[in-house]
N, C-alpha and C positions, 0 to 999 in steps of 0.2 A: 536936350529936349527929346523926349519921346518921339518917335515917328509917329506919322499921319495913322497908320496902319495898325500899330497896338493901342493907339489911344481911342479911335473910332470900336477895336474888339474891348477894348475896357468898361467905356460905354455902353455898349450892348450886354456886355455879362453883368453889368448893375445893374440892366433893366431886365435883366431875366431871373437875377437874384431875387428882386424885388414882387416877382408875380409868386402867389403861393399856391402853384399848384406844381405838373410835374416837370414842366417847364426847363428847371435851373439843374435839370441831368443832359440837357439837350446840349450838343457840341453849336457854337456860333453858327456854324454855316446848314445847322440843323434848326434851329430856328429863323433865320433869315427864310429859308426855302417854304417853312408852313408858316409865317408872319401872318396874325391877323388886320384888319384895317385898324383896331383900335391901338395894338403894338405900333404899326407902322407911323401914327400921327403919332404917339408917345415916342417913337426914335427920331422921327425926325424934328420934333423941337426939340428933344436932348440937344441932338447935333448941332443944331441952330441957335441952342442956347449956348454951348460949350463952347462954338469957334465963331461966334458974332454975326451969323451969315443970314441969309433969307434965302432958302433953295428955291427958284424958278417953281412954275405949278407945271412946266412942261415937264422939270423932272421929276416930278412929284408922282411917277408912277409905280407899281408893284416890280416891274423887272427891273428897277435901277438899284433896288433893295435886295432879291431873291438871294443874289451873289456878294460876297462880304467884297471880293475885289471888283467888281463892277459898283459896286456903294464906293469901296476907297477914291474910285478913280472919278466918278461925278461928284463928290466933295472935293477932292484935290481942285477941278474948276473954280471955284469958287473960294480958292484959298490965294489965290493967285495976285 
């Protein structure tokens, strides 16, 4: 099985694949840091559709995202 870690940046580079502008030259942790709100709801039902989960609305905020390992390690909770 995949780690938590490349599976969650897999996700992310298929949602950055997916926008058609210049978006999908941006490194993950380069779009994570300029995410806009309608990215950010578009990742996090990914994520929540991918590993069954419901993220809290407490974590449901911009800085739990900004950082690819501060996003791994507030899903990792809820993997548990």
């Amino acid at each position: 099985m995949e780690n938590l870690n490349e599976k969650i940046e897999e996700i992310i580079k298929g949602l950055m694949e997916s926008h058609d502008d210049d978006v999908a030259e941006e490194t993950v942790d380069e779009y994570l840091a300029y995410i806009d709100s309608i990215r950010f709801i578009e990742l996090v039902t990914a994520i929540e559709s991918e590993f069954e989960i419901e993220i809290d609305a407490s974590d449901l905020i911009m800085e739990n995202i900004k950082n690819k390992d501060a996003f791994v390690t507030m899903i990792k909770k809820y993997l548990k």
